[in-house]
PDB file of N, CA, C and O in Angstrom:
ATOM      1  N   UNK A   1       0.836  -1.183   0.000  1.00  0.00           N
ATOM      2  CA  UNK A   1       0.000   0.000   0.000  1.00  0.00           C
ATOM      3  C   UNK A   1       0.879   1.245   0.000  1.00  0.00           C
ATOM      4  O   UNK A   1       1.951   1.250   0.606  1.00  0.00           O
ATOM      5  N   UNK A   2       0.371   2.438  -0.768  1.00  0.00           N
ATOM      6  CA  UNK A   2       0.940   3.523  -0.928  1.00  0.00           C
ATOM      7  C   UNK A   2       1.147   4.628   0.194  1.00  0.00           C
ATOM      8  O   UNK A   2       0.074   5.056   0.619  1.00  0.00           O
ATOM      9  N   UNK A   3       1.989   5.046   0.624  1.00  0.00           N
ATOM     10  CA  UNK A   3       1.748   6.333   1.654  1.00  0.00           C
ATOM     11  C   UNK A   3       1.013   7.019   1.458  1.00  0.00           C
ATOM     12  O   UNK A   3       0.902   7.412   0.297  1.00  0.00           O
ATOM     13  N   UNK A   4      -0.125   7.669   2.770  1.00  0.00           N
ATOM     14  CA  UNK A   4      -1.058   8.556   2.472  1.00  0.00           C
ATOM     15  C   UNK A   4      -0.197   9.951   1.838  1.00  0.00           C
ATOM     16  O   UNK A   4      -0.886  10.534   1.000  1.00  0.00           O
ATOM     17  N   UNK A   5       0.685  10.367   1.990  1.00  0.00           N
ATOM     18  CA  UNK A   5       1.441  11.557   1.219  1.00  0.00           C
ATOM     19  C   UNK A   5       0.807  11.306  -0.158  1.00  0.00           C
ATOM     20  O   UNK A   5      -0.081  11.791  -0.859  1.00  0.00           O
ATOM     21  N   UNK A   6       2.094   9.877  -0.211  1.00  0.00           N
ATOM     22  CA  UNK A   6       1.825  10.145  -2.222  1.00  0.00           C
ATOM     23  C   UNK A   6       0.606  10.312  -2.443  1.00  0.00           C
ATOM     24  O   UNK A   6       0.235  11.452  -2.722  1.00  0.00           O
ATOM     25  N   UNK A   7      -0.231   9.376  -2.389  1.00  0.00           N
ATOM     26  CA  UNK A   7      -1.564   9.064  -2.548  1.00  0.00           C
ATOM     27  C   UNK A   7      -2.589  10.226  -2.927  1.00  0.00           C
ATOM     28  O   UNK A   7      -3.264  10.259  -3.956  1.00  0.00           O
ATOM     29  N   UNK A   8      -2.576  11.409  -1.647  1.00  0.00           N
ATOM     30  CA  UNK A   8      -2.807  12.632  -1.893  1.00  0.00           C
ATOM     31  C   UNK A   8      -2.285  13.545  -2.984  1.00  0.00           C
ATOM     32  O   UNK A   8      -3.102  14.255  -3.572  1.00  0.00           O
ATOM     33  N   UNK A   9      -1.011  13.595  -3.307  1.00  0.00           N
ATOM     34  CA  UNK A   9      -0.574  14.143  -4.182  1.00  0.00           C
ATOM     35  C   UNK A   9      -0.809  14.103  -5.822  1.00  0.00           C
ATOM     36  O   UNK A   9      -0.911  14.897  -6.757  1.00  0.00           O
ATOM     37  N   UNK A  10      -0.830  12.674  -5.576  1.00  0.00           N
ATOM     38  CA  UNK A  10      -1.534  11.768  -7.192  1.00  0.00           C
ATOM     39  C   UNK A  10      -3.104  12.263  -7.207  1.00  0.00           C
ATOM     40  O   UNK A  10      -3.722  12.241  -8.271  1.00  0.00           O
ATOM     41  N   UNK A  11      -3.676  12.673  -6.092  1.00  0.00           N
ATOM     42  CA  UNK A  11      -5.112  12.311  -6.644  1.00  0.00           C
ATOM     43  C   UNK A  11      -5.145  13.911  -6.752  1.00  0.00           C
ATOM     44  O   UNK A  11      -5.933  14.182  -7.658  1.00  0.00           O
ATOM     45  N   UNK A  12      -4.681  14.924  -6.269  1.00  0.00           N
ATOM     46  CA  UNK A  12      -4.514  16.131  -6.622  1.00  0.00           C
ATOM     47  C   UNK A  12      -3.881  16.953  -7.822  1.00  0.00           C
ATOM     48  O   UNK A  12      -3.974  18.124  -8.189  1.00  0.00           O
ATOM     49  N   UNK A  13      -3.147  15.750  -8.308  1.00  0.00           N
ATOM     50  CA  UNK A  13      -2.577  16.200  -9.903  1.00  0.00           C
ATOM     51  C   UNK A  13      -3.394  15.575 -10.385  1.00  0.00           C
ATOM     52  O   UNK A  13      -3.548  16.190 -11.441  1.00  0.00           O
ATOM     53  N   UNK A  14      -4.356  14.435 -10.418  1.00  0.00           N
ATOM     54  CA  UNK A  14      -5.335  14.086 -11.407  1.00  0.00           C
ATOM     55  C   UNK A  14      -6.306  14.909 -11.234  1.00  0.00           C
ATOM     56  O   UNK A  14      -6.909  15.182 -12.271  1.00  0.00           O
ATOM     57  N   UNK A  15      -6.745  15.499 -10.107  1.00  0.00           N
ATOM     58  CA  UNK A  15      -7.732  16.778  -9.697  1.00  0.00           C
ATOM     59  C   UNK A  15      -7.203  17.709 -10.631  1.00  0.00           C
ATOM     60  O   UNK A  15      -7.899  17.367 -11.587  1.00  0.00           O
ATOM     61  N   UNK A  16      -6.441  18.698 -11.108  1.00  0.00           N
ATOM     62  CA  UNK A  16      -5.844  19.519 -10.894  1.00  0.00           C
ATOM     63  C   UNK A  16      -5.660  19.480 -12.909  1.00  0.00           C
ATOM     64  O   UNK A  16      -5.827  20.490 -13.593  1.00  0.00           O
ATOM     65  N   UNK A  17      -5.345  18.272 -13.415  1.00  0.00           N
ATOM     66  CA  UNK A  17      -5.682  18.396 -14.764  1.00  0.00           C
ATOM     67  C   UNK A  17      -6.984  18.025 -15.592  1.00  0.00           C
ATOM     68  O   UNK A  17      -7.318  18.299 -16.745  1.00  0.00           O
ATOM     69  N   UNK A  18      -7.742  17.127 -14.339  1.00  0.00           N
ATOM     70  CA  UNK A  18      -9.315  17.121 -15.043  1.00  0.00           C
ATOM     71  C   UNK A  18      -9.502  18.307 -15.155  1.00  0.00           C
ATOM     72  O   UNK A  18      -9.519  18.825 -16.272  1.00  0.00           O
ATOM     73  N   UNK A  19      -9.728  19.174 -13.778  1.00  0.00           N
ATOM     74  CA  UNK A  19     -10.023  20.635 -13.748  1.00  0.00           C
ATOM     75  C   UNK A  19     -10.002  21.307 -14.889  1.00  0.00           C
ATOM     76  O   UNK A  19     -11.110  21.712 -15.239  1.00  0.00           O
ATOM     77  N   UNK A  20      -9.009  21.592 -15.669  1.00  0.00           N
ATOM     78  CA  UNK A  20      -8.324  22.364 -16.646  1.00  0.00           C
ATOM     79  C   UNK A  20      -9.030  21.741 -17.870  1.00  0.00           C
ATOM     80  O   UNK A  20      -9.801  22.437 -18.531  1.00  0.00           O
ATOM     81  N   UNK A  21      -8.743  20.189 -18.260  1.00  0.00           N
ATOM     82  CA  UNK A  21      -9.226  19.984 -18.973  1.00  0.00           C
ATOM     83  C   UNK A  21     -10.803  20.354 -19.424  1.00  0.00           C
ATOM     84  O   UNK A  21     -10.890  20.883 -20.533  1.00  0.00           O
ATOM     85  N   UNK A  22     -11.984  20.149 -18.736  1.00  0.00           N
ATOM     86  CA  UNK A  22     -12.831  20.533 -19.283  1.00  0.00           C
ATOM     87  C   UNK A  22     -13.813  21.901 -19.154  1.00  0.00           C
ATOM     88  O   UNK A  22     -15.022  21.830 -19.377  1.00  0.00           O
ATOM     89  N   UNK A  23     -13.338  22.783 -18.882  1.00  0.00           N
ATOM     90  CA  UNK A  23     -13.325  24.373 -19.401  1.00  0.00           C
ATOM     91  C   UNK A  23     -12.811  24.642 -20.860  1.00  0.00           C
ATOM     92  O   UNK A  23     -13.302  25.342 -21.745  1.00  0.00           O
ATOM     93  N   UNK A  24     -11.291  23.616 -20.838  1.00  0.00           N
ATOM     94  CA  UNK A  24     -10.790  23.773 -22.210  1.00  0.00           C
ATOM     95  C   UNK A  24     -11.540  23.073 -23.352  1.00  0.00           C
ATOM     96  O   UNK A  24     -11.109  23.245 -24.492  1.00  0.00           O
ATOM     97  N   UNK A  25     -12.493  22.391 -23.182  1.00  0.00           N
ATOM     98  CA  UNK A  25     -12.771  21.299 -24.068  1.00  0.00           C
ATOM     99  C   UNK A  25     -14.320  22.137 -24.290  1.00  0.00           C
ATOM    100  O   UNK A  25     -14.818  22.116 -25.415  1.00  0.00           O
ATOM    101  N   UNK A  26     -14.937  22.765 -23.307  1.00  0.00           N
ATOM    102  CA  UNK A  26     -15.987  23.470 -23.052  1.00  0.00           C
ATOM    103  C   UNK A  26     -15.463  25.105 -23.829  1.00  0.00           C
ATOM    104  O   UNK A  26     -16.440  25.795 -24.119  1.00  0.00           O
ATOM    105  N   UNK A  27     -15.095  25.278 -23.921  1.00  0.00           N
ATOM    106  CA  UNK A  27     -14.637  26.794 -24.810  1.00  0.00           C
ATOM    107  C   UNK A  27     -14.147  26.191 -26.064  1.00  0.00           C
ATOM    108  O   UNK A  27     -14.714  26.395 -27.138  1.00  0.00           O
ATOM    109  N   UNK A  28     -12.829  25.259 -25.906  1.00  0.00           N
ATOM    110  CA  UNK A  28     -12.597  25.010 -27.653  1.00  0.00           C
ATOM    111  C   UNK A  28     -13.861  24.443 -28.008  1.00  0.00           C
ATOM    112  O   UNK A  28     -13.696  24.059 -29.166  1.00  0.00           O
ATOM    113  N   UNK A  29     -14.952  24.194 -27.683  1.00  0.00           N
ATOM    114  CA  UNK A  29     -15.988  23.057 -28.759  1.00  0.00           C
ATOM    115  C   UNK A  29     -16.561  24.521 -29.240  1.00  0.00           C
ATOM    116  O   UNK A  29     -17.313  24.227 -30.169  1.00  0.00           O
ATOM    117  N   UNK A  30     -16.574  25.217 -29.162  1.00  0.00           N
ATOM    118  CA  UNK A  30     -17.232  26.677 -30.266  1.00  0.00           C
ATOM    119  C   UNK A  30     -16.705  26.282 -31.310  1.00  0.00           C
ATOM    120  O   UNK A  30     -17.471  25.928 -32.205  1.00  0.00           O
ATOM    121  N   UNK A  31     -15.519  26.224 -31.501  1.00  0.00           N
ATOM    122  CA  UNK A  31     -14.341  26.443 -32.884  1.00  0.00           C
ATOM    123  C   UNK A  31     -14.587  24.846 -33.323  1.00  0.00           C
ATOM    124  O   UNK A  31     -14.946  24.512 -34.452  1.00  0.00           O
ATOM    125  N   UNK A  32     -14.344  23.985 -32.293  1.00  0.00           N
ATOM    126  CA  UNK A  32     -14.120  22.346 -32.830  1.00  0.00           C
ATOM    127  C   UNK A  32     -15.011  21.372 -32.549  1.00  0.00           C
ATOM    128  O   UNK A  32     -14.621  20.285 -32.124  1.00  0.00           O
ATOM    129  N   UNK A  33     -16.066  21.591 -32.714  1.00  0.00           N
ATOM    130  CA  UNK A  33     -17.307  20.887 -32.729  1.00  0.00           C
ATOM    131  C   UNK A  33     -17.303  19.137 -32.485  1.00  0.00           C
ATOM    132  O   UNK A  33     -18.192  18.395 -32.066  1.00  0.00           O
ATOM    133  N   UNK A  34     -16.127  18.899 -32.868  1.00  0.00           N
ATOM    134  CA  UNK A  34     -15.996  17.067 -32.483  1.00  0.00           C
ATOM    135  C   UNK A  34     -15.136  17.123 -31.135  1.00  0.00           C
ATOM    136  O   UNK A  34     -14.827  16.006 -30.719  1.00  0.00           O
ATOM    137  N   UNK A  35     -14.669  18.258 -30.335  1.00  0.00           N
ATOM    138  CA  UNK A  35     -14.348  17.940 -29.208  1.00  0.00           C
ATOM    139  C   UNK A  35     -15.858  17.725 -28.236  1.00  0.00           C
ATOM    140  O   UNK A  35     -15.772  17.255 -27.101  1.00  0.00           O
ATOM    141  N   UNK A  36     -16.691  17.971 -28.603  1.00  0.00           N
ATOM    142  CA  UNK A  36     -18.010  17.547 -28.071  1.00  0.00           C
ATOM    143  C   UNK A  36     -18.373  16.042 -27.718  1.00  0.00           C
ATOM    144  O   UNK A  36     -19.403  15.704 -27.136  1.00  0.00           O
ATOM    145  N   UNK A  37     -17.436  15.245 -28.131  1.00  0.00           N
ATOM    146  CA  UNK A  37     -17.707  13.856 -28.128  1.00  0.00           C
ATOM    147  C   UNK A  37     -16.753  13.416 -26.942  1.00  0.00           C
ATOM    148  O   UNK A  37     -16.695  12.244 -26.571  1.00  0.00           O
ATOM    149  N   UNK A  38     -16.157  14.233 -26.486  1.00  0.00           N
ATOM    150  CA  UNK A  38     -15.592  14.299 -25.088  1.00  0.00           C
ATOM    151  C   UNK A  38     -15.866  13.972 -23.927  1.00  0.00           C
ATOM    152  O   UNK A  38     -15.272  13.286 -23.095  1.00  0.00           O
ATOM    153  N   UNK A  39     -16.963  14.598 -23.926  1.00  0.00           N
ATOM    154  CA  UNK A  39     -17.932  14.993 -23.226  1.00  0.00           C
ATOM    155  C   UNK A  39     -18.886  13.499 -22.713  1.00  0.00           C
ATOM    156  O   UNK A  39     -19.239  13.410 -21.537  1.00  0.00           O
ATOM    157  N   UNK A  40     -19.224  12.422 -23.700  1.00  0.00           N
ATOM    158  CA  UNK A  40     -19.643  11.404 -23.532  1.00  0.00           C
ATOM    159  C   UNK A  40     -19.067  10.478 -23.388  1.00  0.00           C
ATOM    160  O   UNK A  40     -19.614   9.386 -23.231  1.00  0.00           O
ATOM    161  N   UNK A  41     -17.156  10.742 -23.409  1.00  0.00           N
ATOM    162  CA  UNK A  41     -16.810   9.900 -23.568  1.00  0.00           C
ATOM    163  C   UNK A  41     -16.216   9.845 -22.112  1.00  0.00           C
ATOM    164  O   UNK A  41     -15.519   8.857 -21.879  1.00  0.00           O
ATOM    165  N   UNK A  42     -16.353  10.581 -21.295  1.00  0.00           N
ATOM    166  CA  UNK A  42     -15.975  10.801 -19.643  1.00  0.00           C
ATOM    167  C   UNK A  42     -17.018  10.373 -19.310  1.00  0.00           C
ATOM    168  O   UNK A  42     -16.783   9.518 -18.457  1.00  0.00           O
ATOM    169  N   UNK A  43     -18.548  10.498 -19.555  1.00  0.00           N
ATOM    170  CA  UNK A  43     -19.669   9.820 -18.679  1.00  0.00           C
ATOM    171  C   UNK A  43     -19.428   8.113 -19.374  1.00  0.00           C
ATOM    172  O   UNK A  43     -20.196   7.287 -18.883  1.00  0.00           O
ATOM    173  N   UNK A  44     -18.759   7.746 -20.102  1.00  0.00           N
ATOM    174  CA  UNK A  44     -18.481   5.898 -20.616  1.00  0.00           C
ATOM    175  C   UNK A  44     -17.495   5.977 -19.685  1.00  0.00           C
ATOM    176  O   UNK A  44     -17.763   5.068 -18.900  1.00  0.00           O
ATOM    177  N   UNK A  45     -16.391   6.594 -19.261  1.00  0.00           N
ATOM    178  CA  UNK A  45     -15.327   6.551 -18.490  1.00  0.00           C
ATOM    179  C   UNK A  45     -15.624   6.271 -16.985  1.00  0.00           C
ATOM    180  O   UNK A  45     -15.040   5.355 -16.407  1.00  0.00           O
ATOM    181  N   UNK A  46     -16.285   6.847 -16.528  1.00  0.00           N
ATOM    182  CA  UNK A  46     -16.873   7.197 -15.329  1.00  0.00           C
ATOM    183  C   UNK A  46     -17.708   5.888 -15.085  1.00  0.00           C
ATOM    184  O   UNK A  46     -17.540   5.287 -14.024  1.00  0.00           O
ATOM    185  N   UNK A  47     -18.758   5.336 -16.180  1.00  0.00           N
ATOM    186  CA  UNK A  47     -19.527   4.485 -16.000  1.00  0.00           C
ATOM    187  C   UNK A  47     -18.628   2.991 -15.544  1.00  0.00           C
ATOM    188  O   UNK A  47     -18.810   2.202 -14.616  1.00  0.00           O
ATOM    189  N   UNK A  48     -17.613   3.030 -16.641  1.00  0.00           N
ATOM    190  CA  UNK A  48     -16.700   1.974 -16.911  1.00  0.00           C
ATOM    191  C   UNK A  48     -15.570   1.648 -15.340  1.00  0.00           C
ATOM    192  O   UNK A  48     -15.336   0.585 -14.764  1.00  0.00           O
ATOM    193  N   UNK A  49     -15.043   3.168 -15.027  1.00  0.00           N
ATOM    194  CA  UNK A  49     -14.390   3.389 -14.109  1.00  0.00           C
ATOM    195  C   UNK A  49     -15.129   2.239 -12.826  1.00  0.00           C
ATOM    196  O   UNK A  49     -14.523   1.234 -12.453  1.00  0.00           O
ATOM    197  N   UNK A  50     -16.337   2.585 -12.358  1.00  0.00           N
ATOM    198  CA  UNK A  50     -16.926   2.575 -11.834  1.00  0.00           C
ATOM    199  C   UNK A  50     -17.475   0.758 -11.584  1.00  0.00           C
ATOM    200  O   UNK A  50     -18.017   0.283 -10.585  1.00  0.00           O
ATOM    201  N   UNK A  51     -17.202   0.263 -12.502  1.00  0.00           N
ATOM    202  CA  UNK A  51     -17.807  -1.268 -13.029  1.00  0.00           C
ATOM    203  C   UNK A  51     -16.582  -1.853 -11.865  1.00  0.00           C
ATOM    204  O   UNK A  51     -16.701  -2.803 -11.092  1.00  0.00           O
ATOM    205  N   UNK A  52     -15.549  -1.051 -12.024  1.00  0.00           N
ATOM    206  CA  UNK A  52     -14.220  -2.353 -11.182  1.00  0.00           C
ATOM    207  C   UNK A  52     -13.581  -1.583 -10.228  1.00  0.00           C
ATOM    208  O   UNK A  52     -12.873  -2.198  -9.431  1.00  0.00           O
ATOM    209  N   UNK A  53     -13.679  -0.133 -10.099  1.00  0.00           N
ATOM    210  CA  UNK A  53     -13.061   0.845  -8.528  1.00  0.00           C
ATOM    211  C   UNK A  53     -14.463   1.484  -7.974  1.00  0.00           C
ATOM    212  O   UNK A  53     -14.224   2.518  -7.350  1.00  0.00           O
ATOM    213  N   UNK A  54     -15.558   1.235  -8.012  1.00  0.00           N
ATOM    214  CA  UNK A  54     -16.357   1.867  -7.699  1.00  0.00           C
ATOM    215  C   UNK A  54     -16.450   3.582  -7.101  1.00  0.00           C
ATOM    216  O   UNK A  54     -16.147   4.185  -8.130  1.00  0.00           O
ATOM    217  N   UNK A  55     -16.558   4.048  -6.636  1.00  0.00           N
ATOM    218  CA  UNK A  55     -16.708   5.578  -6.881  1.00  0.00           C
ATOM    219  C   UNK A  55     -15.041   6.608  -6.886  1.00  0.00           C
ATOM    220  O   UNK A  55     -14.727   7.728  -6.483  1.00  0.00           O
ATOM    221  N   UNK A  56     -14.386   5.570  -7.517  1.00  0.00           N
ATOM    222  CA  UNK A  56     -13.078   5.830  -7.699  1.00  0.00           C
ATOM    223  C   UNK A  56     -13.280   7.106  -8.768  1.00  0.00           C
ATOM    224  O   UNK A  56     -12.295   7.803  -8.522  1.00  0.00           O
ATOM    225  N   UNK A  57     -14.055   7.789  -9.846  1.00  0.00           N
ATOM    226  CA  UNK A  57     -13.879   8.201 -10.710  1.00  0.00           C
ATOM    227  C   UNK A  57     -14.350   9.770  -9.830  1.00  0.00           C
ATOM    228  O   UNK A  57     -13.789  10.852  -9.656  1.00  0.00           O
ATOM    229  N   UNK A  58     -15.468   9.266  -9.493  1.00  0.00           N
ATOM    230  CA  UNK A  58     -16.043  10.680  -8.878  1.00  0.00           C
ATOM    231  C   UNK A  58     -15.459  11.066  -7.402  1.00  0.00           C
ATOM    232  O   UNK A  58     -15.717  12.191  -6.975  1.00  0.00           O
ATOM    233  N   UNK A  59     -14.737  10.235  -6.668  1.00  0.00           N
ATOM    234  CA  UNK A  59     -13.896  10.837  -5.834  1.00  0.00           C
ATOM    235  C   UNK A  59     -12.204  11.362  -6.045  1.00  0.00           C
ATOM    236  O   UNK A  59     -11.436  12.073  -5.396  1.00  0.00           O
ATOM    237  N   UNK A  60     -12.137  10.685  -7.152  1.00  0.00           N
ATOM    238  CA  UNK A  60     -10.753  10.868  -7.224  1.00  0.00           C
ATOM    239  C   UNK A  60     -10.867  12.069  -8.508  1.00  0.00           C
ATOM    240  O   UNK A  60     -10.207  13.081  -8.270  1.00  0.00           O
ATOM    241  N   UNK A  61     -11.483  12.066  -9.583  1.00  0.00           N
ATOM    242  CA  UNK A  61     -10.841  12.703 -11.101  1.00  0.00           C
ATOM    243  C   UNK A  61     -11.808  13.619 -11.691  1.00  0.00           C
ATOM    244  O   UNK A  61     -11.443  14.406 -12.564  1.00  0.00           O
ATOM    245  N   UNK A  62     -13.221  13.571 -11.213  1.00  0.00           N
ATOM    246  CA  UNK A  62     -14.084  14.072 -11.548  1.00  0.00           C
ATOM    247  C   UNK A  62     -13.938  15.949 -11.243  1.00  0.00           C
ATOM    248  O   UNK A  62     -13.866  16.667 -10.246  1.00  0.00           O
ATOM    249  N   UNK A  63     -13.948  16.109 -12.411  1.00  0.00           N
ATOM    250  CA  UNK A  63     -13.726  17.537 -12.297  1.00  0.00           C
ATOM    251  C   UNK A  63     -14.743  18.306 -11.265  1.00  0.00           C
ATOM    252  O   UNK A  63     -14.280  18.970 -10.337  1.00  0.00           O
ATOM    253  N   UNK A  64     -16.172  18.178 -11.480  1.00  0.00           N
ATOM    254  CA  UNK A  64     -16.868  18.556 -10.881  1.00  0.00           C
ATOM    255  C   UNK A  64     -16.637  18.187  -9.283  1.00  0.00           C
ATOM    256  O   UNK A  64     -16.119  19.042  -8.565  1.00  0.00           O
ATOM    257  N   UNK A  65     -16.847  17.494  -8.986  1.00  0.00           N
ATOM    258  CA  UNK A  65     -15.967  16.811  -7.458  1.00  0.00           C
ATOM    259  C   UNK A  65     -15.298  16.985  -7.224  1.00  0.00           C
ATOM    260  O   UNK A  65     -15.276  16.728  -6.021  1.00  0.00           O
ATOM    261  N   UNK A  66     -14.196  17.438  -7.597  1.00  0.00           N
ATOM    262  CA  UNK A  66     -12.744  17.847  -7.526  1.00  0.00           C
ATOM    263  C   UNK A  66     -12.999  19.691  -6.858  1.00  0.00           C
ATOM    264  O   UNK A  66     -12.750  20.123  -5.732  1.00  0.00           O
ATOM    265  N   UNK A  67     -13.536  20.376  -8.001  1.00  0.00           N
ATOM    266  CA  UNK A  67     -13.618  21.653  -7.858  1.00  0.00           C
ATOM    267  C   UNK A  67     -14.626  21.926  -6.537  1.00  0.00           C
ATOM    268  O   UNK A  67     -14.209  22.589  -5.587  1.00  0.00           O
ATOM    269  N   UNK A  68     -15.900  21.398  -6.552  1.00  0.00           N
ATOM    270  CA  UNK A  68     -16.640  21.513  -4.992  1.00  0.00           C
ATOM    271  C   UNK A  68     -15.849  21.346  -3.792  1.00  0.00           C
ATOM    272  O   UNK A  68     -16.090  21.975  -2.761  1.00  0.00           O
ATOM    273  N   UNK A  69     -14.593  20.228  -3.949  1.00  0.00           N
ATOM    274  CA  UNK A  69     -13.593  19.775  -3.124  1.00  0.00           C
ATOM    275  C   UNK A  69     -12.997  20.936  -2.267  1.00  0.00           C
ATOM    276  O   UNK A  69     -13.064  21.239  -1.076  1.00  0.00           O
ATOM    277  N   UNK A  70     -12.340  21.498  -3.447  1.00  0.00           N
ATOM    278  CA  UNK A  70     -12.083  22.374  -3.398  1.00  0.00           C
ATOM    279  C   UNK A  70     -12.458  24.275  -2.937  1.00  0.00           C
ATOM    280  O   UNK A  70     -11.672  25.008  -2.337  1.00  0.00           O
ATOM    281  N   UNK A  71     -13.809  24.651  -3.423  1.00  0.00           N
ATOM    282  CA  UNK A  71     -14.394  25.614  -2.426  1.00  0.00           C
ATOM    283  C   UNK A  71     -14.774  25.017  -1.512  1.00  0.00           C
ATOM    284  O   UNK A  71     -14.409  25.461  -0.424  1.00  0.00           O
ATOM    285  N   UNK A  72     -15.537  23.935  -1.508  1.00  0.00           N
ATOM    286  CA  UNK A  72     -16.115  23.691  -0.248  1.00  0.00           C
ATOM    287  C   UNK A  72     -15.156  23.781   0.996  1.00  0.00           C
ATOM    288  O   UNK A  72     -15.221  24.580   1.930  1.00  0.00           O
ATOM    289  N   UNK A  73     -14.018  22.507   0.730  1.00  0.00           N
ATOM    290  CA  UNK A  73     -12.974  23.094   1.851  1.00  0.00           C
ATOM    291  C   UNK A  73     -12.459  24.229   2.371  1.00  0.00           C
ATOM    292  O   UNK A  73     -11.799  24.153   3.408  1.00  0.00           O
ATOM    293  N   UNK A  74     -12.766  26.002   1.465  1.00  0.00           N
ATOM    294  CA  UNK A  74     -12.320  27.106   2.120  1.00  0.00           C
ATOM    295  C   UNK A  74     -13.553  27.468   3.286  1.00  0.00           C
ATOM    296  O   UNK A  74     -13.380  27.691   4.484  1.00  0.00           O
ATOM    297  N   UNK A  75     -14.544  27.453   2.700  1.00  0.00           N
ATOM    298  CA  UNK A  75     -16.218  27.357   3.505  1.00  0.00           C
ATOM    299  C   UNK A  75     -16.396  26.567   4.744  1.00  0.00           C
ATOM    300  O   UNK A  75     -16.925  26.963   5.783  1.00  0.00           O
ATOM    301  N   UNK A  76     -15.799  25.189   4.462  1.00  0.00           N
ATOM    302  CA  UNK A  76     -16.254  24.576   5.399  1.00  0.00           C
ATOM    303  C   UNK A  76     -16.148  24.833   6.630  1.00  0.00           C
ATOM    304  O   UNK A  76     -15.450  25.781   6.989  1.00  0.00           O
ATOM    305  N   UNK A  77     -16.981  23.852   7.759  1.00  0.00           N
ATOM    306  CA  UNK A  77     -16.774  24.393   9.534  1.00  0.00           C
ATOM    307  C   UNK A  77     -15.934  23.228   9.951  1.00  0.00           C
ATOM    308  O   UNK A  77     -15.564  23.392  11.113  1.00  0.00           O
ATOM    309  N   UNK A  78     -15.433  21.947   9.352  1.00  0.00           N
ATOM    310  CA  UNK A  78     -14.681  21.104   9.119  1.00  0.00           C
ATOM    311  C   UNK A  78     -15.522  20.534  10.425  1.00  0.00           C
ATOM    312  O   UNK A  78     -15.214  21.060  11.494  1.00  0.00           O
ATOM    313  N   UNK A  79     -16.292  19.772  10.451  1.00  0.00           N
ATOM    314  CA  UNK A  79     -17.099  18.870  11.315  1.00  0.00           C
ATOM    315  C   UNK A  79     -17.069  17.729  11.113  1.00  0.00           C
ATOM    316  O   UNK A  79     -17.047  17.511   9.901  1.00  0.00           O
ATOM    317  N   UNK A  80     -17.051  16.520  11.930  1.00  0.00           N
ATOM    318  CA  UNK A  80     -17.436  15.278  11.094  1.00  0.00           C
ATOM    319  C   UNK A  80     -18.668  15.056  11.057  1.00  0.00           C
ATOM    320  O   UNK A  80     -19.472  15.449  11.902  1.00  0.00           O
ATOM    321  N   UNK A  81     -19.043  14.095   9.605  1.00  0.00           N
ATOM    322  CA  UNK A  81     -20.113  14.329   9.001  1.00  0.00           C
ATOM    323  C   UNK A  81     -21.016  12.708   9.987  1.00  0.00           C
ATOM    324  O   UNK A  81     -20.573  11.586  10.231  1.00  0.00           O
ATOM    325  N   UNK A  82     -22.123  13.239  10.239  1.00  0.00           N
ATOM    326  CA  UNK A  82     -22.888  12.279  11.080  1.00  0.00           C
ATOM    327  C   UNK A  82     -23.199  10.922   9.971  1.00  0.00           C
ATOM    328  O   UNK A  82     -23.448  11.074   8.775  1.00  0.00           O
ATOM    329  N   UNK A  83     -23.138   9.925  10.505  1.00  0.00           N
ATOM    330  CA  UNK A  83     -22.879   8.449  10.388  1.00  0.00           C
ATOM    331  C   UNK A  83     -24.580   8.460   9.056  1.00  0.00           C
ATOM    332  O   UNK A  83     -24.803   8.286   7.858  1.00  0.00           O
ATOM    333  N   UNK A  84     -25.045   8.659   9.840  1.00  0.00           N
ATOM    334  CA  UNK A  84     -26.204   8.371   8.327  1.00  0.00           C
ATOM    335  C   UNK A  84     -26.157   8.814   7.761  1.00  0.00           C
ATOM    336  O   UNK A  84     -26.900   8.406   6.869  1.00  0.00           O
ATOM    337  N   UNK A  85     -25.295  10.283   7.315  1.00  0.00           N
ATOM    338  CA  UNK A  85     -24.919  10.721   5.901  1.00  0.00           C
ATOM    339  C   UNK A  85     -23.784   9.627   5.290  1.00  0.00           C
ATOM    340  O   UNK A  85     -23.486   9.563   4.097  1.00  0.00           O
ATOM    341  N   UNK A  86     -23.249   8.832   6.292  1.00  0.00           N
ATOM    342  CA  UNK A  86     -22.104   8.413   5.405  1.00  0.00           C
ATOM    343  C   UNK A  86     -22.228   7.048   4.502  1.00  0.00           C
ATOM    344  O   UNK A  86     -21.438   6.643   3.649  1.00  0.00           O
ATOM    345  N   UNK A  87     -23.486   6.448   4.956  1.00  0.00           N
ATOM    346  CA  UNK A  87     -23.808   4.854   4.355  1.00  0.00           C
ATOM    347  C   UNK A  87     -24.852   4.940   3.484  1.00  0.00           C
ATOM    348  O   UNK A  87     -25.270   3.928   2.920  1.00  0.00           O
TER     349      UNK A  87
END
């Protein structure tokens, strides 16, 4: 098993270029109209992801998840979250 260091670090550079990536893919599709197929091909990814790491895609790479991650943690009151939210 990996050190929690690395571990964090990896899932923050995969955070960190989903991020980027789809703003970019979301502005170039004006000009390039087949980067639109992108777009479906992350919800097959995600689906697929999901078949053998289970919510590995949306905790770890998912842009959207990633970025909430992210404000939310400046916002937050950092509480732990009560047991029937978590199952």
């Amino acid at each position: 098993m990996k050190p929690l260091g690395t571990a964090v670090r990896r899932r923050r550079s995969g955070q960190i270029l989903f991020r980027g990536i789809l703003p970019f893919i979301l502005v170039a599709g004006w000009w390039f109209p087949a980067l639109g197929y992108f777009i479906p091909l992350c919800m097959v990814a995600g689906v697929g992801i999901a078949l053998f790491k289970g919510r590995y895609w949306c905790d770890w790479l998912c842009p959207r998840g990633s970025s909430f991650d992210l404000v939310l943690s400046r916002v937050s009151f950092k509480k732990k979250i009560p047991a029937f939210f978590q199952s």
